[in-house]
N, CA, C and O atoms as a GROMACS GRO file, in nm:
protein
  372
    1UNK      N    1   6.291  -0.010   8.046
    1UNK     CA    2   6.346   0.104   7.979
    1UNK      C    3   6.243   0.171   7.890
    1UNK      O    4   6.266   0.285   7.848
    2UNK      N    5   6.149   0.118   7.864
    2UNK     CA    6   6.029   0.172   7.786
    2UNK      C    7   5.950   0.287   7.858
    2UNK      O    8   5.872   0.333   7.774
    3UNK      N    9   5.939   0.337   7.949
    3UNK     CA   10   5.893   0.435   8.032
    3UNK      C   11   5.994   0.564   7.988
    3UNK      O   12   5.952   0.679   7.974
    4UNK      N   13   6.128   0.525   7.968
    4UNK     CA   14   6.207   0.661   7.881
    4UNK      C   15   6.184   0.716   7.735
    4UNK      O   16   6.212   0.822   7.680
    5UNK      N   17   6.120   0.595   7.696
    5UNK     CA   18   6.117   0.661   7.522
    5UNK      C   19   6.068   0.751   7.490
    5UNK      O   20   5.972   0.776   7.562
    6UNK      N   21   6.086   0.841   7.391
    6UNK     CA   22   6.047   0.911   7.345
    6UNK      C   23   6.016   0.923   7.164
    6UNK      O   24   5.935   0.992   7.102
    7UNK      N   25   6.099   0.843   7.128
    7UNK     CA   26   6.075   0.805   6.943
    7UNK      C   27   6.007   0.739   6.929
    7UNK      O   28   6.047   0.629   6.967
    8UNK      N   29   5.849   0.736   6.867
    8UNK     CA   30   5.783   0.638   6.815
    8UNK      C   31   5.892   0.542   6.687
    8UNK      O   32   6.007   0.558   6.644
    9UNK      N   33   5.783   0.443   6.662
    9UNK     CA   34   5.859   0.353   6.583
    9UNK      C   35   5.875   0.342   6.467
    9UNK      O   36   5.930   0.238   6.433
   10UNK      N   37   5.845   0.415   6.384
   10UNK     CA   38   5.848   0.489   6.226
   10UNK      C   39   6.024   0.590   6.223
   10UNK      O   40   6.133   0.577   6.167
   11UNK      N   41   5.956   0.694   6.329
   11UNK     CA   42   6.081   0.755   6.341
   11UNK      C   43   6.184   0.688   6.356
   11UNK      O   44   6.284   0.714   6.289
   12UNK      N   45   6.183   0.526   6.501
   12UNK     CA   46   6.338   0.498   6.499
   12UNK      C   47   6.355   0.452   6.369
   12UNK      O   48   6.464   0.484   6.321
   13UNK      N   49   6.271   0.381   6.288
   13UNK     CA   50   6.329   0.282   6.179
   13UNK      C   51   6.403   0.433   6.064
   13UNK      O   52   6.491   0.407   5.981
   14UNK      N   53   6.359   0.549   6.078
   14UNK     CA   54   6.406   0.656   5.995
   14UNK      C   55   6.531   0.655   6.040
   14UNK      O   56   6.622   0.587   5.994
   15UNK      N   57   6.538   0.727   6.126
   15UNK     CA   58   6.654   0.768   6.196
   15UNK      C   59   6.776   0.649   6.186
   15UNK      O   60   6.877   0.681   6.123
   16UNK      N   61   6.771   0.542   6.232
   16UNK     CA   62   6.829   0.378   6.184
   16UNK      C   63   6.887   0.455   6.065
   16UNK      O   64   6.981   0.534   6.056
   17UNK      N   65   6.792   0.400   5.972
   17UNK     CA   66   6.825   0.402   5.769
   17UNK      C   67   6.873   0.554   5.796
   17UNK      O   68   6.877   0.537   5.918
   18UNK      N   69   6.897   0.637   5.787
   18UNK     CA   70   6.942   0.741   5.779
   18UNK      C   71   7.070   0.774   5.855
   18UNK      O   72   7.153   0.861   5.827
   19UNK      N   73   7.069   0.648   6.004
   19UNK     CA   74   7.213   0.651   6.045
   19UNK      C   75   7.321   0.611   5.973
   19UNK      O   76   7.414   0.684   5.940
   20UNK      N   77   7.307   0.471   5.945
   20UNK     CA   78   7.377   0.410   5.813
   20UNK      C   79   7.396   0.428   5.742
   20UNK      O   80   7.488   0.374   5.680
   21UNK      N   81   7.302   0.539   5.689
   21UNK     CA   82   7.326   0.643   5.557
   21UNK      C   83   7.458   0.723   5.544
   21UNK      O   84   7.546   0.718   5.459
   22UNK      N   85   7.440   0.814   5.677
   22UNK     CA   86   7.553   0.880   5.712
   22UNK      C   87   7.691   0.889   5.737
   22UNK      O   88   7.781   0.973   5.731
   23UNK      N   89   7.664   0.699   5.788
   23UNK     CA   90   7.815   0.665   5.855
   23UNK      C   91   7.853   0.643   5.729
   23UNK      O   92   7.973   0.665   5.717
   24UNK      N   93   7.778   0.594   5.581
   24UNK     CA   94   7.837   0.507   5.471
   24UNK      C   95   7.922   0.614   5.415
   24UNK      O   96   8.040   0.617   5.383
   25UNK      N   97   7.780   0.744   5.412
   25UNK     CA   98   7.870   0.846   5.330
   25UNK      C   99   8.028   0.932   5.449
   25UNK      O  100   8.134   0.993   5.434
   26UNK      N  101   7.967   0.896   5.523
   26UNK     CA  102   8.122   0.975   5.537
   26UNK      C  103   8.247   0.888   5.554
   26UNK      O  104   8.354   0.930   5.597
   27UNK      N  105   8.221   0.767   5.515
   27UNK     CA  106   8.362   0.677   5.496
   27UNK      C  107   8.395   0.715   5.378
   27UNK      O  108   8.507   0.671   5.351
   28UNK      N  109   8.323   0.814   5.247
   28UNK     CA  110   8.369   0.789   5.126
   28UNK      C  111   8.452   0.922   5.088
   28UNK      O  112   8.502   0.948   4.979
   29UNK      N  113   8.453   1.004   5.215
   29UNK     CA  114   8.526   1.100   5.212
   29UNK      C  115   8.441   1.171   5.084
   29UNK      O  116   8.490   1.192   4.974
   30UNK      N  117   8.345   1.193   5.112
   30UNK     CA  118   8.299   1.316   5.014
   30UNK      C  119   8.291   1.462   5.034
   30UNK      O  120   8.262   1.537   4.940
   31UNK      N  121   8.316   1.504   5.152
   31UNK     CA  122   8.306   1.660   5.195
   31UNK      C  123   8.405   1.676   5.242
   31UNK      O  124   8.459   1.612   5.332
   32UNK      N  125   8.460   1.807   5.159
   32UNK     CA  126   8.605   1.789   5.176
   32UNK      C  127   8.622   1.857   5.375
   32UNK      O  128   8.520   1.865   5.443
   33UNK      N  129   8.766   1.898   5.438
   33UNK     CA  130   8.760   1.919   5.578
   33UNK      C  131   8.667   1.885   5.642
   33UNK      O  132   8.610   1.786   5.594
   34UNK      N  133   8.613   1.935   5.753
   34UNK     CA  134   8.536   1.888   5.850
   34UNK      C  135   8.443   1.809   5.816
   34UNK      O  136   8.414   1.725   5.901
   35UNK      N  137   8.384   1.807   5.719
   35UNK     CA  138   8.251   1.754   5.625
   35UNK      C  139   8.230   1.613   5.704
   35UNK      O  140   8.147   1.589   5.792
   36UNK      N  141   8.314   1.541   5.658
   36UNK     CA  142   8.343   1.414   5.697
   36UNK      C  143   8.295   1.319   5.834
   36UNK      O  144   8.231   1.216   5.854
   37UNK      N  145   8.379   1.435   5.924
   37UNK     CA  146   8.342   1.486   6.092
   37UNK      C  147   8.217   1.453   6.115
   37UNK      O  148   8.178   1.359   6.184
   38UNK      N  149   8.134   1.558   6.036
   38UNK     CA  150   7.996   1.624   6.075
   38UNK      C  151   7.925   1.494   6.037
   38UNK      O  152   7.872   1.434   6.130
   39UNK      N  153   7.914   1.433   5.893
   39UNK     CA  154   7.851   1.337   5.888
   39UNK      C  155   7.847   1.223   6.000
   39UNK      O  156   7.750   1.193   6.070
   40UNK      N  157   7.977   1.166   6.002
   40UNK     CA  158   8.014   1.085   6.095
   40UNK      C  159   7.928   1.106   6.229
   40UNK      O  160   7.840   1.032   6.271
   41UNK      N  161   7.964   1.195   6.270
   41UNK     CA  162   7.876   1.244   6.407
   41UNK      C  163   7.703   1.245   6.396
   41UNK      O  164   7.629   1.165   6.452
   42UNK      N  165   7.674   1.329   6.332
   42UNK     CA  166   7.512   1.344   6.254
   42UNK      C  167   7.471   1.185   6.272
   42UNK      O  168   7.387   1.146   6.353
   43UNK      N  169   7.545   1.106   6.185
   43UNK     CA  170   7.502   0.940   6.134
   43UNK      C  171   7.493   0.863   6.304
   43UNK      O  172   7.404   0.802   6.363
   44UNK      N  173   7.638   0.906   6.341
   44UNK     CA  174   7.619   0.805   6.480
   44UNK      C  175   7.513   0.824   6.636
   44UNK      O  176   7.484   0.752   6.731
   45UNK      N  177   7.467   1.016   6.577
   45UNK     CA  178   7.378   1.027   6.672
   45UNK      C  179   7.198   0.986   6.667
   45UNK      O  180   7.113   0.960   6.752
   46UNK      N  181   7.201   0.997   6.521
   46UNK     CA  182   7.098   0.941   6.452
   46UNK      C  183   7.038   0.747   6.501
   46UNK      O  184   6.930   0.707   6.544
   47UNK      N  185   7.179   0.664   6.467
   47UNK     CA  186   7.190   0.570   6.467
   47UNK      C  187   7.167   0.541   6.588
   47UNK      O  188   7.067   0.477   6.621
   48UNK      N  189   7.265   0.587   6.681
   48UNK     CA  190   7.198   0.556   6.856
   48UNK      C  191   7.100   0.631   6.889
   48UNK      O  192   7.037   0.589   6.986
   49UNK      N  193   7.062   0.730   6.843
   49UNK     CA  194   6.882   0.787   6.932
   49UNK      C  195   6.780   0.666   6.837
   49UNK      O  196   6.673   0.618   6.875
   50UNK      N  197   6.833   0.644   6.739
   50UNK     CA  198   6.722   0.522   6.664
   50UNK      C  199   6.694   0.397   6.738
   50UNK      O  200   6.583   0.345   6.743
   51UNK      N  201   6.826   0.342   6.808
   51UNK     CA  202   6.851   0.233   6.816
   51UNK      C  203   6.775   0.205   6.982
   51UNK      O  204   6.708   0.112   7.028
   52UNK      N  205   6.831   0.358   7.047
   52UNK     CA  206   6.788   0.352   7.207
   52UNK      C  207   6.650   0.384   7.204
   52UNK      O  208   6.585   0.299   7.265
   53UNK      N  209   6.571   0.487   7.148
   53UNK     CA  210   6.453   0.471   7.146
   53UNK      C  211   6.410   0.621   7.178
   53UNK      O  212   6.307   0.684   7.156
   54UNK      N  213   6.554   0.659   7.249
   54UNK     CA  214   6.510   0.830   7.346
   54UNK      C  215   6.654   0.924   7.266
   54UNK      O  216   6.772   0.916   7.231
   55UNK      N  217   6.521   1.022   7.271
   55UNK     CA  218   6.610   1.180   7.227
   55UNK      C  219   6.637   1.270   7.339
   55UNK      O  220   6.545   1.310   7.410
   56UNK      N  221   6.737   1.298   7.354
   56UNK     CA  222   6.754   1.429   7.462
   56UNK      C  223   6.718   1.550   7.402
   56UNK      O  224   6.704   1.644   7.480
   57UNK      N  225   6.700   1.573   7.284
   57UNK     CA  226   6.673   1.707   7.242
   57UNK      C  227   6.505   1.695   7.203
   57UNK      O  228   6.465   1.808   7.174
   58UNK      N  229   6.425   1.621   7.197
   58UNK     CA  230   6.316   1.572   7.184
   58UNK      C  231   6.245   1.606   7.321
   58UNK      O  232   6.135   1.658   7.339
   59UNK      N  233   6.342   1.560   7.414
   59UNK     CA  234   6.277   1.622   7.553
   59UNK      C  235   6.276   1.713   7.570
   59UNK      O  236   6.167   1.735   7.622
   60UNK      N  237   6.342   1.821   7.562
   60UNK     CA  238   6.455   1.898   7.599
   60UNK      C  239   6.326   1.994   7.526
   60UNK      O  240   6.276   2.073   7.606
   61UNK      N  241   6.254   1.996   7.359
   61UNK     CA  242   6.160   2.032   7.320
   61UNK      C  243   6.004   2.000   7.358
   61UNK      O  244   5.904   2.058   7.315
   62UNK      N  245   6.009   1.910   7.434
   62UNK     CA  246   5.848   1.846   7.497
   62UNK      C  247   5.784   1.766   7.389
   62UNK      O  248   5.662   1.748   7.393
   63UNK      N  249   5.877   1.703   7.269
   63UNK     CA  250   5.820   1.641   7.169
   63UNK      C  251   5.776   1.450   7.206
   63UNK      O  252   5.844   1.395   7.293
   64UNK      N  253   5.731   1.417   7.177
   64UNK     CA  254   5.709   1.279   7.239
   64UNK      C  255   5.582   1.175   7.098
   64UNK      O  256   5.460   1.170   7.077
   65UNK      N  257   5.701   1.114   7.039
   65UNK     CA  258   5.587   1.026   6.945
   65UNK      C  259   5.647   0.935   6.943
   65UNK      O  260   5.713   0.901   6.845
   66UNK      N  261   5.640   0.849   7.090
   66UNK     CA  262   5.606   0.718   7.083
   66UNK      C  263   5.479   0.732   7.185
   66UNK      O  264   5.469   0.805   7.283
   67UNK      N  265   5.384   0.637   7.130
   67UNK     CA  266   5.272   0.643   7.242
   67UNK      C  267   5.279   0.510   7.355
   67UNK      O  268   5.269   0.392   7.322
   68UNK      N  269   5.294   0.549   7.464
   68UNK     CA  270   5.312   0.470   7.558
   68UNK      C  271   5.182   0.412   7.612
   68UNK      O  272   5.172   0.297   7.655
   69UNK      N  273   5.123   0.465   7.608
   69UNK     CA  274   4.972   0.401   7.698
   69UNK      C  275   4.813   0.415   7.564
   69UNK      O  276   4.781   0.500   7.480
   70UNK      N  277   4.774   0.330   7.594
   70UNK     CA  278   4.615   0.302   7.484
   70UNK      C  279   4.534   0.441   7.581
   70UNK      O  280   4.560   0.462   7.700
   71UNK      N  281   4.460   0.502   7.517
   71UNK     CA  282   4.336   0.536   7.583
   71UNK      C  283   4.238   0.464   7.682
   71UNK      O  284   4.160   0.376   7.646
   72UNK      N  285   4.246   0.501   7.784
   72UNK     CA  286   4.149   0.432   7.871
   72UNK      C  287   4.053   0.403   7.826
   72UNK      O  288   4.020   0.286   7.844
   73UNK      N  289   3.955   0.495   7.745
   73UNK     CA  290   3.780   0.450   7.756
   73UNK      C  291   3.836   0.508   7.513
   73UNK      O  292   3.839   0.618   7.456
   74UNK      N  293   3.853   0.412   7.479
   74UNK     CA  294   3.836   0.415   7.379
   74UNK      C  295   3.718   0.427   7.284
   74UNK      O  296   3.631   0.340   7.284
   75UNK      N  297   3.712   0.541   7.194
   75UNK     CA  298   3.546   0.544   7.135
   75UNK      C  299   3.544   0.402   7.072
   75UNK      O  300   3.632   0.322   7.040
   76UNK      N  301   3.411   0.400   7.068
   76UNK     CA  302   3.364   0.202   7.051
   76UNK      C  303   3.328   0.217   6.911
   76UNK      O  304   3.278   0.328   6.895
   77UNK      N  305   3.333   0.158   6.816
   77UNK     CA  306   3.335   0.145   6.646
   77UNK      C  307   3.140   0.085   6.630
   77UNK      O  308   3.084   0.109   6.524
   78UNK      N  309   3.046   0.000   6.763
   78UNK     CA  310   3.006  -0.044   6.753
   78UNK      C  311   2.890   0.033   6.807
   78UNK      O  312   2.880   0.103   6.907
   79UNK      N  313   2.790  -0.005   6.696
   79UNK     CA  314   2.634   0.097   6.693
   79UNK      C  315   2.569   0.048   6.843
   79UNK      O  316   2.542  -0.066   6.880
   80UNK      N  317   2.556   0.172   6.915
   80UNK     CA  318   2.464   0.095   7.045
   80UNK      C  319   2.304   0.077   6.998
   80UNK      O  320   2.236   0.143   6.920
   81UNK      N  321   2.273  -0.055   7.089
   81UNK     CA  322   2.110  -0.105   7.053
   81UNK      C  323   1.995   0.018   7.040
   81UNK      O  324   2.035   0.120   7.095
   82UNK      N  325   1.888   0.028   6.993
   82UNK     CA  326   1.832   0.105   6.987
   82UNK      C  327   1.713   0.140   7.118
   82UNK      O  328   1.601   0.190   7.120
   83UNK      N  329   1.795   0.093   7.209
   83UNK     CA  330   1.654   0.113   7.315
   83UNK      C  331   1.746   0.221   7.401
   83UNK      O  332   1.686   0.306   7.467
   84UNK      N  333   1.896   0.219   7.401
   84UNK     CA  334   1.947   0.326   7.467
   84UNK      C  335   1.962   0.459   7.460
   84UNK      O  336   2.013   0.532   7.546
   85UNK      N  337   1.905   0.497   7.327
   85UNK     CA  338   1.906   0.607   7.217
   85UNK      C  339   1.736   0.656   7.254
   85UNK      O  340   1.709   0.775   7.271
   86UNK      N  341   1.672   0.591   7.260
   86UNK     CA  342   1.520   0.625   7.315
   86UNK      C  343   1.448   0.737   7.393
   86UNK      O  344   1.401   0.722   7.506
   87UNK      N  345   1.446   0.833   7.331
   87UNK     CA  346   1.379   0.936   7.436
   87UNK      C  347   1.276   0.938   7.524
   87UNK      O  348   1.175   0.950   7.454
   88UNK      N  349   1.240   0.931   7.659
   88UNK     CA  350   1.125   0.932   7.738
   88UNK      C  351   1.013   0.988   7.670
   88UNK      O  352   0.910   0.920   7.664
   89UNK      N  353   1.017   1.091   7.623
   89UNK     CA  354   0.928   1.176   7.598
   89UNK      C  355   0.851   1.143   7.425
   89UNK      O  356   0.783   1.214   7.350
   90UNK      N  357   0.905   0.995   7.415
   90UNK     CA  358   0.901   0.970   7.226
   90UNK      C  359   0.812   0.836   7.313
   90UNK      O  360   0.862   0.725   7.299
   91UNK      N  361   0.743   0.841   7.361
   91UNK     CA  362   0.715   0.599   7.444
   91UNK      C  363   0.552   0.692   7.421
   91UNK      O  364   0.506   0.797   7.467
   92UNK      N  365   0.508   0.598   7.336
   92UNK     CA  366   0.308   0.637   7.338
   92UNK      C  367   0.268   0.545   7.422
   92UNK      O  368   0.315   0.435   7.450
   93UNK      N  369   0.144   0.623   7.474
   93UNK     CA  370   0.092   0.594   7.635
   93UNK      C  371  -0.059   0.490   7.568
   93UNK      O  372  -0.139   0.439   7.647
   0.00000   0.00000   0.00000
C-alpha cells in the first residue's frame, strides 16, 4: 500500500493530532447549529487521511510529500583523492 501514499510523515502525525483535536472539540458542542457537523467531519477526514497515509485532494492537486524512493546517485559528503582533481596540463615534464 505504500506505492499510494501521498502524506509524508510529519504531515500524517499533524493531521492525526489535529484529528483528535477536532473530534474532541466537537463532542463539546461548542458551535452552535451545523458547527458541530463541520468539526466532526473536518476531524474524521483529517484523522483517516493521517492514519491511511493518502489524500485524494492532494492528488487531485499534484501535491506529494511523502518521498518514496532515495536518489539514485546521491551527492557524496566525501572529499575525492587528489589525483582525480589533477589537470593534464598542471604534471611537469
Amino acid at each position: 500500500m505504500k506505492k499510494y501514499r501521498n502524506i509524508g510523515h510529519h504531515e500524517r502525525t499533524i493531521r492525526v493530532g489535529v484529528g483528535f483535536l477536532l473530534l474532541a472539540l466537537s463532542g463539546f458542542s461548542l458551535l452552535p447549529g451545523w458547527g458541530d457537523l463541520v468539526l466532526l467531519i473536518v476531524g474524521l477526514i483529517a484523522l483517516l487521511t493521517g492514519i491511511i497515509g493518502y489524500c485524494p485532494a492532494w492528488q487531485a492537486l499534484g501535491i506529494n510529500t511523502c518521498p518514496l524512493h532515495k536518489p539514485e546517485h546521491a551527492p557524496s559528503h566525501t572529499h575525492p583523492s587528489a589525483h582525480e582533481h589533477q589537470d593534464p596540463s598542471s604534471h611537469r615534464t
